[in-house]
Structures are given as structure tokens and as C-alpha cells.
C-alpha positions as CSV (number, residue, x, y, z in Angstrom):
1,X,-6.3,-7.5,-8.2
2,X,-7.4,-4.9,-10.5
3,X,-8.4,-1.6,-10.2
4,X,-11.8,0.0,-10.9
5,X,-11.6,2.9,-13.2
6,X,-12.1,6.3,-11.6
7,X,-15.3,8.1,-11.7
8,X,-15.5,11.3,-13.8
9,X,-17.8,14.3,-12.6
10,X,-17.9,18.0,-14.1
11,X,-18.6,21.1,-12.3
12,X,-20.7,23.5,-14.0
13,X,-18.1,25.4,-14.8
14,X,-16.3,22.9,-17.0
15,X,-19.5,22.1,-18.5
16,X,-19.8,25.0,-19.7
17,X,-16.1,25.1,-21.2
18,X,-16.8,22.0,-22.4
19,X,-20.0,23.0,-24.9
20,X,-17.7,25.8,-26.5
21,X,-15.1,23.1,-27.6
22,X,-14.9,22.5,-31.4
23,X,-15.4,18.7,-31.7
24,X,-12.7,17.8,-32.3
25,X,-11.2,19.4,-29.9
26,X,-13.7,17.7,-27.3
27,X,-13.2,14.5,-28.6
28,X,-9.5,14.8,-27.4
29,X,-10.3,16.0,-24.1
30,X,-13.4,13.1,-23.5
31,X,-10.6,10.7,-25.0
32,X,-7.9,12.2,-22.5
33,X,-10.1,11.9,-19.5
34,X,-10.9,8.3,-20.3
35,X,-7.2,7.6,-20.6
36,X,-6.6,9.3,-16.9
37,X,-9.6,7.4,-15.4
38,X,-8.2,4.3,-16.7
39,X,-5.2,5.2,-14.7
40,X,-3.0,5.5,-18.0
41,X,0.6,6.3,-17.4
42,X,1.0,8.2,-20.8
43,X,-1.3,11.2,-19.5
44,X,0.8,14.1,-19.2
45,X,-0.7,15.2,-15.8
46,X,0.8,17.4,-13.3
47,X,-0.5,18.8,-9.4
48,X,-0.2,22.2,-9.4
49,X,2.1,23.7,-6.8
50,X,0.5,25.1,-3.7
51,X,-3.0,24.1,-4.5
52,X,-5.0,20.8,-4.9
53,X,-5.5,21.1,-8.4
54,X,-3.7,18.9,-11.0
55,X,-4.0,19.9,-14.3
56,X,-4.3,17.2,-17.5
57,X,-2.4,18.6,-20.7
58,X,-4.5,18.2,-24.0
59,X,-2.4,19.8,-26.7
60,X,-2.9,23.4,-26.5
61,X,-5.9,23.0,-23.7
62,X,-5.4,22.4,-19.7
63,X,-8.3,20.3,-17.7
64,X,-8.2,21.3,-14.6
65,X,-9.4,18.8,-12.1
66,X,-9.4,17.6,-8.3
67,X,-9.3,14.3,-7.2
68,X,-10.2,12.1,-4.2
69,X,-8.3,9.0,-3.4
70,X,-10.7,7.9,-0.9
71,X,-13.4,7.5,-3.4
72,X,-11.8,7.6,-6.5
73,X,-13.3,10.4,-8.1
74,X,-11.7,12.9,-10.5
75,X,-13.6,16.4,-10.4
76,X,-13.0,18.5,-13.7
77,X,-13.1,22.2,-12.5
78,X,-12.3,23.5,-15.6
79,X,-11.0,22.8,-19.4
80,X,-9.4,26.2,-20.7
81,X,-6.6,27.1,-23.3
82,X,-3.4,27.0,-22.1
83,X,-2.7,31.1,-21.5
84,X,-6.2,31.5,-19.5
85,X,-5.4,28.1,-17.5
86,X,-3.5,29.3,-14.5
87,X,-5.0,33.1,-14.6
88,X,-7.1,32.2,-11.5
């Protein structure tokens, strides 16, 4: 049986992270995200300690994102540089 791929939603917030991105640099993230809704085991992706957020490493950007195993949907809070990331 295969799995479908997850679905990929974007809070407002990450939108708006998302249309200050150089292109490339968006390209990488779009291409990441694919990659983790596919289920790829070669996303470096790690659930942040004491919170349900997991965070997706892009080079030197984080996605931070929630998920829901019920439904399988991956929520992208927000995509940040790596030293603003965990200032919440």
C-alpha cells in the first residue's frame, strides 16, 4: 500500500517570510517541503523539545512547521534564518 503525500498549508505568517526569500533561496525551501511531504528520509527534520513544533533545516534557513497525523497535514508556521528561528 502506498502512502499519499502530505498536504502542505502556510500560515500567514510564513507567507509572508516566504515573499522576502531571494529565489533561490525559495526554490530550496519549496523543493525541501516537497521532499518532506513525500515523506523523504533525507530531510534533516527535528521536533523541537517541549513544544509541537518540528523544525525542517534548509541550509542556513529553519521552516518551522506543525503537523497532524490524523489528517496528514504539515502546517508551515514560519521559515526564518537560523539565529531568529528559536527567538520565540
Amino acid at each position: 500500500m502506498t502512502r499519499r503525500p502530505w498536504r502542505v498549508d502556510y500560515v500567514r505568517r510564513a507567507e509572508r517570510d516566504m515573499r522576502r526569500l531571494d529565489p533561490p533561496v525559495l526554490r530550496r525551501v519549496f523543493a525541501a517541503l516537497d521532499r518532506l511531504a513525500a515523506d523523504d528520509p533525507s530531510v534533516d527534520v527535528l521536533k523541537l523539545r517541549g513544544q509541537e513544533t518540528w523544525r525542517l533545516r534548509v541550509g542556513d534557513w529553519r521552516i518551522l512547521f506543525e503537523r497532524d497525523e490524523a489528517i496528514q497535514v504539515i502546517s508551515v508556521m514560519r521559515v526564518l534564518p537560523r539565529g531568529r528561528a528559536y527567538d520565540r
